[in-house]
PyMOL CGO cylinders between C-alpha atoms (Angstrom):
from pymol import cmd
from pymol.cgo import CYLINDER

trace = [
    CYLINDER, 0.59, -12.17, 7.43, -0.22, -8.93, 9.08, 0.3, 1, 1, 1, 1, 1, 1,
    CYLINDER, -0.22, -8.93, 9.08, -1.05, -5.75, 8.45, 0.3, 1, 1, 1, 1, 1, 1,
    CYLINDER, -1.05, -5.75, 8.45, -0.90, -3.30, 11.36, 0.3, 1, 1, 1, 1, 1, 1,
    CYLINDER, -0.90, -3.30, 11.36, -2.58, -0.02, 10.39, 0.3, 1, 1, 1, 1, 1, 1,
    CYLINDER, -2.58, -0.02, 10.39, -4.12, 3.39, 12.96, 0.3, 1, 1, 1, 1, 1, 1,
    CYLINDER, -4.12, 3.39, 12.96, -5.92, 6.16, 11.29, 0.3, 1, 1, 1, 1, 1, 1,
    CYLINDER, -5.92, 6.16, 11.29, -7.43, 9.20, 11.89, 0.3, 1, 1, 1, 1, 1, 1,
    CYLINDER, -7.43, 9.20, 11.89, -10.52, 10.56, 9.69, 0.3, 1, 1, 1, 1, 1, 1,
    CYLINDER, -10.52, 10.56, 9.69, -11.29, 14.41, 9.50, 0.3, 1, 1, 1, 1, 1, 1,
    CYLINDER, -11.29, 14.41, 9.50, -14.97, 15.87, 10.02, 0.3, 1, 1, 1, 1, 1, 1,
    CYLINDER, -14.97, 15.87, 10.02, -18.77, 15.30, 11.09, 0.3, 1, 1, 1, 1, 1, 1,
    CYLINDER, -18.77, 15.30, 11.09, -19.73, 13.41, 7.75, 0.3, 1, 1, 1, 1, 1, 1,
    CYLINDER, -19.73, 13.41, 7.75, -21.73, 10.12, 8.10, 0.3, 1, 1, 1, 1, 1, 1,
    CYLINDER, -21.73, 10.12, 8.10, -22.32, 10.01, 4.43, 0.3, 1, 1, 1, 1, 1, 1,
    CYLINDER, -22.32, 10.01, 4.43, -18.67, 8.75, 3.49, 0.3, 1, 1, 1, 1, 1, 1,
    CYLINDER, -18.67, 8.75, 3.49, -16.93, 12.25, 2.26, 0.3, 1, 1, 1, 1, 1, 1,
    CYLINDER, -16.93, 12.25, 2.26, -14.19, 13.93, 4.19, 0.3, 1, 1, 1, 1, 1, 1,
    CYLINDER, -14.19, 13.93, 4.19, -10.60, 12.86, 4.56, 0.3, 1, 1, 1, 1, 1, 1,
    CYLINDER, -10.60, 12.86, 4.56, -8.62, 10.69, 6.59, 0.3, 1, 1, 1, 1, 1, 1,
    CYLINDER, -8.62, 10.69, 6.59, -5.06, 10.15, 6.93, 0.3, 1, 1, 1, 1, 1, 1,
    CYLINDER, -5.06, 10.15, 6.93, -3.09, 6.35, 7.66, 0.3, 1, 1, 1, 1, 1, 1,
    CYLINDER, -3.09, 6.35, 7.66, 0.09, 5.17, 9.31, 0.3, 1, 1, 1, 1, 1, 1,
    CYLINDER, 0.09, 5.17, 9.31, 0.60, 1.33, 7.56, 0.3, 1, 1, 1, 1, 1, 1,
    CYLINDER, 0.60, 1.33, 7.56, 3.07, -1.58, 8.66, 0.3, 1, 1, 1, 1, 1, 1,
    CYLINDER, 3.07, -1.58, 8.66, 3.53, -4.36, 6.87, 0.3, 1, 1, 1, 1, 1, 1,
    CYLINDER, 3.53, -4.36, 6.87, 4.85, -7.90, 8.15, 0.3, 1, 1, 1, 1, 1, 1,
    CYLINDER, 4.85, -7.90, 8.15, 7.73, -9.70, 6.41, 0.3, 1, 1, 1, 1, 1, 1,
    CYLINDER, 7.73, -9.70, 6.41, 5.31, -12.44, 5.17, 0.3, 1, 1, 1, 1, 1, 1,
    CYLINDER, 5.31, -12.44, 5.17, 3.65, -9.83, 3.06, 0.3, 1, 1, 1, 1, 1, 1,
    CYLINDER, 3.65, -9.83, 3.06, 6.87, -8.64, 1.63, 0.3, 1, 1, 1, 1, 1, 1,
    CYLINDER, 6.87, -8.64, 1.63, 7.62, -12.26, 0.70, 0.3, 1, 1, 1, 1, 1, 1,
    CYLINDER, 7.62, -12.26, 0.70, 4.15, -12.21, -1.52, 0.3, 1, 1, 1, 1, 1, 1,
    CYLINDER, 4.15, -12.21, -1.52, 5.63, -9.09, -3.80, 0.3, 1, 1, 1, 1, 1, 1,
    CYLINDER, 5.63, -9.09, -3.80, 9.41, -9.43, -3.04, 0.3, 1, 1, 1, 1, 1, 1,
    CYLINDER, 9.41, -9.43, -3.04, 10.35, -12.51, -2.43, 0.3, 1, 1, 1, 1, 1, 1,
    CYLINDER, 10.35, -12.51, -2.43, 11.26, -14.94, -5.40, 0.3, 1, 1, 1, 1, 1, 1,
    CYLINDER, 11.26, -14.94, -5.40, 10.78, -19.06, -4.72, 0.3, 1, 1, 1, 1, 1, 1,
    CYLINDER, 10.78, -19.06, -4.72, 12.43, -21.68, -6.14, 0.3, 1, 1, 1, 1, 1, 1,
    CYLINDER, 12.43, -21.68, -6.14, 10.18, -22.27, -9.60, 0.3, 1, 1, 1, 1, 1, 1,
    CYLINDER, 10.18, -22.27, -9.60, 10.01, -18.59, -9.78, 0.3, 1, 1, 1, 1, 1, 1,
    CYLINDER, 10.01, -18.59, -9.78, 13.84, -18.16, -9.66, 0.3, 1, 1, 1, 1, 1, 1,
    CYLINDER, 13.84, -18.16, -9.66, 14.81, -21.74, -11.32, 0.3, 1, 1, 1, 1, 1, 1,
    CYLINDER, 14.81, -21.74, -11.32, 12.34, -19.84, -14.59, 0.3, 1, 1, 1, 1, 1, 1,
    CYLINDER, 12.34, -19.84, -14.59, 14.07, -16.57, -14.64, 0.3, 1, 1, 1, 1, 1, 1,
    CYLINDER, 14.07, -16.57, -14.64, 17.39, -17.06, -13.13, 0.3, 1, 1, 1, 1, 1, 1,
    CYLINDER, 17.39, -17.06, -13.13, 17.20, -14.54, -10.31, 0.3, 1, 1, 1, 1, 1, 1,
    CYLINDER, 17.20, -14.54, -10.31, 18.45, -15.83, -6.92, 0.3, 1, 1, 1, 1, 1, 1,
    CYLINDER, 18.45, -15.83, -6.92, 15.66, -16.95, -4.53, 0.3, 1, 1, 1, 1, 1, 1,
    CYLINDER, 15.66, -16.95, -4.53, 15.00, -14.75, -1.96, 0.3, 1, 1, 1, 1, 1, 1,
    CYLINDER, 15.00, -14.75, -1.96, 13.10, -15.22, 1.30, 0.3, 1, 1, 1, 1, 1, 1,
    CYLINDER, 13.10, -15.22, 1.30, 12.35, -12.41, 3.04, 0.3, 1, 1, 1, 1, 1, 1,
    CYLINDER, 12.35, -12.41, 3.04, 12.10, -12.77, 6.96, 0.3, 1, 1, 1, 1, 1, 1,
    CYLINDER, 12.10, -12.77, 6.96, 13.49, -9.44, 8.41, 0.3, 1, 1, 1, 1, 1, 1,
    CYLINDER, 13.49, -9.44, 8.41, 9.98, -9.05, 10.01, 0.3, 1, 1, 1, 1, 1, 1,
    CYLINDER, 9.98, -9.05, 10.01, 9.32, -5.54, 8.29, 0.3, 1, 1, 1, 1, 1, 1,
    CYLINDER, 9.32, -5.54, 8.29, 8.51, -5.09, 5.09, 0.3, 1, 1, 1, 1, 1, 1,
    CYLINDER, 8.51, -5.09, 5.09, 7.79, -1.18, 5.32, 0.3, 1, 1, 1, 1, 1, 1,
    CYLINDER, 7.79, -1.18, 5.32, 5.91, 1.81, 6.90, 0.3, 1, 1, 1, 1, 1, 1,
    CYLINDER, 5.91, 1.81, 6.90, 3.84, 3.95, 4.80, 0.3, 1, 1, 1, 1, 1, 1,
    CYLINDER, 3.84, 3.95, 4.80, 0.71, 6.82, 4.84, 0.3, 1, 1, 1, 1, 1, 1,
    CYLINDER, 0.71, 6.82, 4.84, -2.10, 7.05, 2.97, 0.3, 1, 1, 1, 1, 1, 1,
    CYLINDER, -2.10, 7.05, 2.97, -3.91, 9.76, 2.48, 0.3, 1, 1, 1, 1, 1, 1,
    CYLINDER, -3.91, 9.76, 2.48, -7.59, 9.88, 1.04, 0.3, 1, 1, 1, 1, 1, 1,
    CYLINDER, -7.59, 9.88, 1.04, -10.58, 12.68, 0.17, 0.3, 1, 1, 1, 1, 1, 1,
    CYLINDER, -10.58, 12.68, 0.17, -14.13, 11.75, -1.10, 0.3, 1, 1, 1, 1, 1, 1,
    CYLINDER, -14.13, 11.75, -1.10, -16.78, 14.60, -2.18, 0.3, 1, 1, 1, 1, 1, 1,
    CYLINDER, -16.78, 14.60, -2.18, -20.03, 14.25, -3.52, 0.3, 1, 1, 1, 1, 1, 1,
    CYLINDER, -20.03, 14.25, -3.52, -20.48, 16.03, -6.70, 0.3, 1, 1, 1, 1, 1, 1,
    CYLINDER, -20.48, 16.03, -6.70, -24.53, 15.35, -6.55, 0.3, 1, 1, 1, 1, 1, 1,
    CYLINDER, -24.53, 15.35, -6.55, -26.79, 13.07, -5.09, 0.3, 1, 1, 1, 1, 1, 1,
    CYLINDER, -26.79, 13.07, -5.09, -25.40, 9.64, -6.98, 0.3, 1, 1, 1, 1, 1, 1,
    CYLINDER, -25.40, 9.64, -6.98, -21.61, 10.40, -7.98, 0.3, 1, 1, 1, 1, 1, 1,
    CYLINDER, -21.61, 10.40, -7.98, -18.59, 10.97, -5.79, 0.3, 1, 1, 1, 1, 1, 1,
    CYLINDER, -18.59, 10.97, -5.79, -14.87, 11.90, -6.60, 0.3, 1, 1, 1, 1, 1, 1,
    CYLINDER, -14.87, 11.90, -6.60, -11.88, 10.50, -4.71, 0.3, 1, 1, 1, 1, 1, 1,
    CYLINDER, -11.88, 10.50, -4.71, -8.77, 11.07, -4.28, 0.3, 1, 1, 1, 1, 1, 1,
    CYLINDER, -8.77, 11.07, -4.28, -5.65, 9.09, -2.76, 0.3, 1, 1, 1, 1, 1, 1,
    CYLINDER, -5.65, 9.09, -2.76, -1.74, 9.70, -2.01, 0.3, 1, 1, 1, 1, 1, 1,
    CYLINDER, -1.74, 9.70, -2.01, 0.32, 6.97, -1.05, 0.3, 1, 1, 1, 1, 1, 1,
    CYLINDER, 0.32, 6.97, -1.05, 3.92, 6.87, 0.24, 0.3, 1, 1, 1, 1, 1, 1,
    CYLINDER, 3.92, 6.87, 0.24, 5.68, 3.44, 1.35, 0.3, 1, 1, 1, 1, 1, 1,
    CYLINDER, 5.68, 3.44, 1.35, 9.05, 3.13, 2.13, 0.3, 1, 1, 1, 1, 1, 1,
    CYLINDER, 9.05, 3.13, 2.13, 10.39, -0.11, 2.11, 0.3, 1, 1, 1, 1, 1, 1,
    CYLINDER, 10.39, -0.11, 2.11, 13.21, -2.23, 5.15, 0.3, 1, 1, 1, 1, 1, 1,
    CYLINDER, 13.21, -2.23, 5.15, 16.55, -2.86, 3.87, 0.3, 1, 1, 1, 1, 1, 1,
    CYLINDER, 16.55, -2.86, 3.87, 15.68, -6.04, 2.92, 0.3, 1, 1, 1, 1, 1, 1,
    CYLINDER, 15.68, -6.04, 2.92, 12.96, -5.79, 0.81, 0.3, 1, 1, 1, 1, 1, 1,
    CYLINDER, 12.96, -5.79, 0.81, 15.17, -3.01, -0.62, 0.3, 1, 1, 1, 1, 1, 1,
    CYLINDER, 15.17, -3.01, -0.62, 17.75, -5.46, -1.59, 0.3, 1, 1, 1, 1, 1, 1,
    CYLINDER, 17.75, -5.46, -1.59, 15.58, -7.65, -3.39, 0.3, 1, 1, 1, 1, 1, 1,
    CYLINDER, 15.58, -7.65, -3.39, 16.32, -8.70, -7.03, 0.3, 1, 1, 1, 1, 1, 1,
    CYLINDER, 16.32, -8.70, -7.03, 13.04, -7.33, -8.16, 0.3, 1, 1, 1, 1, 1, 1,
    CYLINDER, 13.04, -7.33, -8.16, 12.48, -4.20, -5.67, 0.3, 1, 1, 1, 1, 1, 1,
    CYLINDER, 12.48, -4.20, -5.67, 12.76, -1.44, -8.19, 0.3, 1, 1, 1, 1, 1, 1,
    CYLINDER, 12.76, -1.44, -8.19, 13.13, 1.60, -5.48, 0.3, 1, 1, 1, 1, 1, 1,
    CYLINDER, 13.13, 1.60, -5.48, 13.69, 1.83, -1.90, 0.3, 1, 1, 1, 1, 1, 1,
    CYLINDER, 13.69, 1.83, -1.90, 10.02, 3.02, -2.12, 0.3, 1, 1, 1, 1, 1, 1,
    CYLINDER, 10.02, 3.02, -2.12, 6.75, 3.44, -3.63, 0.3, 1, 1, 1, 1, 1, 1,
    CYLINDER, 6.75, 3.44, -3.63, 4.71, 6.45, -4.46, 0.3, 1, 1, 1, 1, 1, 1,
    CYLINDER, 4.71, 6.45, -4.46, 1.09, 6.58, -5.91, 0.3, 1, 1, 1, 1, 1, 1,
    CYLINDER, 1.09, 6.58, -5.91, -1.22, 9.19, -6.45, 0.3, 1, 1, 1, 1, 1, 1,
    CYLINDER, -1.22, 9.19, -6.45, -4.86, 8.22, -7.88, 0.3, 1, 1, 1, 1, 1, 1,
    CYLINDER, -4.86, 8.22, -7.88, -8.14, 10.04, -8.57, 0.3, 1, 1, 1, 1, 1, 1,
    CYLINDER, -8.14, 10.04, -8.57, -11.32, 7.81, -9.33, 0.3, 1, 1, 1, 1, 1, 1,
    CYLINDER, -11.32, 7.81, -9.33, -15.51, 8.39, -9.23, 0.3, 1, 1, 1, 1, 1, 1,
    CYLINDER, -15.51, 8.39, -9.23, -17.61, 6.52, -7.40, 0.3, 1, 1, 1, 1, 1, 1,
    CYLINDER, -17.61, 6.52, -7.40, -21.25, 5.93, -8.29, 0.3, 1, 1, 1, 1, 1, 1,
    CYLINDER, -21.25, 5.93, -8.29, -23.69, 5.38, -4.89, 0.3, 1, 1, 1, 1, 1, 1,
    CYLINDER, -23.69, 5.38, -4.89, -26.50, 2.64, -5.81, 0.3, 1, 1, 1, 1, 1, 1,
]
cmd.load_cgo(trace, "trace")
């Protein structure tokens, strides 16, 4: 499985705010593990089995932001875009030829 991945994070901090921006590729052996369908899996729900091996599963970005509010608690923030190959697009299960996520969350420092 692999994950190839090259990033690029915005501004002096040391402390673990600021912002950084990803470019993600996936491998086809991680599209197999949410995309592909083996034999028990499609013998109990009578979808075809599929085995992904195209050798792309998709590109994406990720965007993320972290600001302290005070001394203990941060917020952060997170945009995702993924856009899947054709053949993880053609997959009895693949929903969209895509994924979007958008996520805010705080983080308590120890």
């Amino acid at each position: 499985m692999a994950l190839f991945g090259v990033g690029r994070r915005f501004g002096e901090q040391t402390e673990g705010t600021g912002s950084e921006v990803n470019f993600v590729l996936h491998d086809s052996d991680y599209a197999n593990k949410g995309f592909g369908i083996y034999a028990m899996q499609s013998a109990s729900s009578g979808l075809e089995e599929t085995n992904l091996s195209g050798g792309l599963r998709s590109v994406g970005i990720d965007y993320n932001y972290r600001k302290n509010i005070n001394s203990d608690w941060q917020i952060y923030g997170e945009a995702l875009f993924e856009y899947f190959s054709s053949e993880v697009r053609d997959s009895p299960i693949a929903r969209s030829d895509f994924e979007a996520e958008v996520g805010v969350g705080f983080i308590y420092k120890f």
